[in-house]
C-alpha positions as CSV (number, residue, x, y, z in Angstrom):
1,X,-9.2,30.3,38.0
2,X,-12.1,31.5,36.7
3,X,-10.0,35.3,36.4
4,X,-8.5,33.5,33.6
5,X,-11.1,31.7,32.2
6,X,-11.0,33.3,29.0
7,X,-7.6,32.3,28.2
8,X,-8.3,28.8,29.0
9,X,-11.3,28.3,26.9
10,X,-9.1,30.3,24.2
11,X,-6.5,27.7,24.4
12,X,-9.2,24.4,24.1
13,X,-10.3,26.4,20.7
14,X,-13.9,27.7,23.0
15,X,-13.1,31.1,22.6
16,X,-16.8,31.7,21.5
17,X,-17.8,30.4,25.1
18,X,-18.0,32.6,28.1
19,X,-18.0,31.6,31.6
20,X,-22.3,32.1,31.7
21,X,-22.1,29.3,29.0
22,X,-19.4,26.9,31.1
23,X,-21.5,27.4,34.2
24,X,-24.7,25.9,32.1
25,X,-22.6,22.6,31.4
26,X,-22.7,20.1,33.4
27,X,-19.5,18.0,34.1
28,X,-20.4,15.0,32.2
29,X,-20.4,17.7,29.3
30,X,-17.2,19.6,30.4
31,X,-15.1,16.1,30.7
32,X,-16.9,15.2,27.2
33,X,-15.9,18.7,25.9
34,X,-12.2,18.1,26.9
35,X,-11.3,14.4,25.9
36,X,-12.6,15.9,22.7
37,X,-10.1,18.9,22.5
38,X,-7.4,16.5,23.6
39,X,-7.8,13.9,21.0
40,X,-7.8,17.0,18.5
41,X,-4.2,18.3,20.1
42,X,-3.0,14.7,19.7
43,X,-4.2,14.0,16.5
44,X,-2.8,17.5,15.1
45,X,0.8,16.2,16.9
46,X,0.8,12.9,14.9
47,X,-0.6,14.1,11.7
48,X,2.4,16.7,11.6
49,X,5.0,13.6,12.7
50,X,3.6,11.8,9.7
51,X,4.5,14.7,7.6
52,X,7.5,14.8,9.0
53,X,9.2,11.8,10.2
54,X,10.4,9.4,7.4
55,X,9.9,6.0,9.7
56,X,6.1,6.9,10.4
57,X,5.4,6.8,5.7
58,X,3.5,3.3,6.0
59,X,1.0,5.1,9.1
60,X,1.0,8.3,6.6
61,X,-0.4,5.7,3.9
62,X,-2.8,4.1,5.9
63,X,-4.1,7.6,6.7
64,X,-4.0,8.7,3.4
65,X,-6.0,5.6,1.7
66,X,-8.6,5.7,4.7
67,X,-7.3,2.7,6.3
68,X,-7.9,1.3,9.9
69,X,-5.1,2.8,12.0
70,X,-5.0,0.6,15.6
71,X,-5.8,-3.0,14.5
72,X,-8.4,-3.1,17.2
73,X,-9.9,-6.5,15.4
74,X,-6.6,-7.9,16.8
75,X,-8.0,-8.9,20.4
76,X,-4.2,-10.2,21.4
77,X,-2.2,-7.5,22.8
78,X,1.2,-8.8,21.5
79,X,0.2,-9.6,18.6
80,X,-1.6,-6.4,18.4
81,X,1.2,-4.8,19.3
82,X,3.2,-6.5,16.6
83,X,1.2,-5.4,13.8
84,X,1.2,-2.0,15.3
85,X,5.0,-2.1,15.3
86,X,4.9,-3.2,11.4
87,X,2.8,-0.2,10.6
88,X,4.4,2.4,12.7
89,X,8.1,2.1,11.4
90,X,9.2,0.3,14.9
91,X,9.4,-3.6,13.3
92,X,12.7,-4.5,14.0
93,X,14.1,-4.5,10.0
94,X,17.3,-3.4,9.5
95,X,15.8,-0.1,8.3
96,X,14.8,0.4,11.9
97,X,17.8,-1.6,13.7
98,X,20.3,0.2,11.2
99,X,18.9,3.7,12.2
100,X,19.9,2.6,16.0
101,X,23.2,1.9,15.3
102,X,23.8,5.1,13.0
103,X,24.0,3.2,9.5
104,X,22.8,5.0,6.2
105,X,20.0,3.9,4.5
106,X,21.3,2.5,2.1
107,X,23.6,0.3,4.6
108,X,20.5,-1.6,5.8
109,X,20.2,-4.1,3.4
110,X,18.6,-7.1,3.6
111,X,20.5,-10.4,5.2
112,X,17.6,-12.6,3.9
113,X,17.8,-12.6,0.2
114,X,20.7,-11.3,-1.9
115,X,18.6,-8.2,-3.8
116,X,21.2,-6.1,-2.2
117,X,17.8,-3.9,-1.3
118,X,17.3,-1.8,1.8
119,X,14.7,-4.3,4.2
120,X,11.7,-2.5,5.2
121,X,8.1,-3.1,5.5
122,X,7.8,-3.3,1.9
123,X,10.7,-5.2,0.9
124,X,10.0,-7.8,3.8
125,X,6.1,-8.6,2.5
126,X,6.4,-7.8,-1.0
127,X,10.0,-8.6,-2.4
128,X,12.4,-10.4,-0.3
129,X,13.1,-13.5,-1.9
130,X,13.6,-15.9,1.2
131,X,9.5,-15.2,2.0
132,X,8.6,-15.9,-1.5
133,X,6.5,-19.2,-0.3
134,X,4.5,-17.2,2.7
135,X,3.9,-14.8,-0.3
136,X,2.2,-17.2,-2.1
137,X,0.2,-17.7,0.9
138,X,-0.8,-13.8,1.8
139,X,-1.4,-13.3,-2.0
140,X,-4.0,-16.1,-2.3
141,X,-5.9,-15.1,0.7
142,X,-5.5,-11.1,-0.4
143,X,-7.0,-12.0,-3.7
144,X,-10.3,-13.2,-1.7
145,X,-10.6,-9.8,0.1
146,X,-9.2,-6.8,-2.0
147,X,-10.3,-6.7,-5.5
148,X,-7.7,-6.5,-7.9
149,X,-5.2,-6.8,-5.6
150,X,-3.2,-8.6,-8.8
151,X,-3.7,-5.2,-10.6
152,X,-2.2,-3.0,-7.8
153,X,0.9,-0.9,-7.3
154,X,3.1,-2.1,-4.9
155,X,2.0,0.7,-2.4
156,X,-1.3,-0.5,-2.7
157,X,-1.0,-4.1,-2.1
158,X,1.6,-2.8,0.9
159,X,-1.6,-1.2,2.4
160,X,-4.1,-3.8,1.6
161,X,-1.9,-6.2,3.7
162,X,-1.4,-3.8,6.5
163,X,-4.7,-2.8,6.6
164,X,-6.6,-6.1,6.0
165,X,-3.9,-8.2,7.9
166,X,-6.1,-6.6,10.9
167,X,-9.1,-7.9,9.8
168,X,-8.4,-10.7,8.4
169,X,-7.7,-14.3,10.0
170,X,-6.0,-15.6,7.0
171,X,-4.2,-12.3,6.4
172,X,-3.0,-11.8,9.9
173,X,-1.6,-15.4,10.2
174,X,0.8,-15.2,7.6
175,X,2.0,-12.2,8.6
176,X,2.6,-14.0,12.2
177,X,4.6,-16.6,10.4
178,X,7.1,-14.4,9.0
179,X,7.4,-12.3,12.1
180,X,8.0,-15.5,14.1
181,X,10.6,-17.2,11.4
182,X,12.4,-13.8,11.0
183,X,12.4,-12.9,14.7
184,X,12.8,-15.6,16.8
């Protein structure tokens, strides 16, 4: 292996290292050095999904405005995983359910309200009449943690929920209400 050292270190982005240098490391380093070249590969991969892939916008968003991108405040797995599924494009709105089954966009409308508007993320927590009341609720307690959130365009209240609905008790259980009474 080490006849081909030079193209490995090449392909991790060491090219400036030679073998002298890797000997000199000790493993601790090496496994440091490598966990650190592979959460550069992965992060490359999603940064160019989120470029590309249409589903992945609100995760684009979050990245943009700086925002929090793994809700690790949220100690409960599921409901981690729920709010992970709301900001990655996999919460199952008909935007999503309607992409499984092959429907244009503009098929998935929304079977809560009568808008006639496709139901995504933003329709779901910002528009759809038949949450209006848990609106109420998530505005009041938004208002208390993101200044000017009355002021803001609706993609930046959409990221100040999604980002603050991590963080935020008050935040988060709303959201957990409307999942629950539009999933269950």
């Amino acid at each position: 292996w080490m006849k081909n050292l030079k193209k490995y270190l090449e392909c991790f982005g060491w090219g400036g290292i030679g073998a002298k240098e890797v000997k000199g490391l000790s493993f601790r380093e090496i496994t440091m050095m490598l966990q650190a070249c592979a959460r550069r590969k992965v992060e490359d991969e999603r940064d160019g999904e989120l470029v590309t892939k249409p589903k992945l916008a609100l995760l684009k968003l979050l990245k943009e405005k700086g925002g929090e991108s793994r809700c690790l405040d949220v100690a409960d797995k599921g409901k981690r995983r729920m709010m992970m599924m709301i900001r990655g494009g996999t919460a199952p709105l008909r935007i999503e359910c309607g992409r499984w089954r092959g429907l244009e966009r503009a098929e998935r409308t929304c079977g809560e309200c009568d808008l006639g508007k496709v139901e995504d993320v933003q329709h779901w927590l910002l528009e759809c009449e038949r949450w209006k009341d848990e609106r109420v609720d998530l505005f009041q307690s938004l208002t208390r943690v993101a200044l000017g959130f009355d002021l803001m365009t609706d993609d930046d209240k959409l990221f100040a929920i999604l980002d603050q609905g991590c963080k935020h008790h008050s935040i988060f259980k709303t959201i957990l209400k409307m999942w629950t009474a539009r999933f269950s």
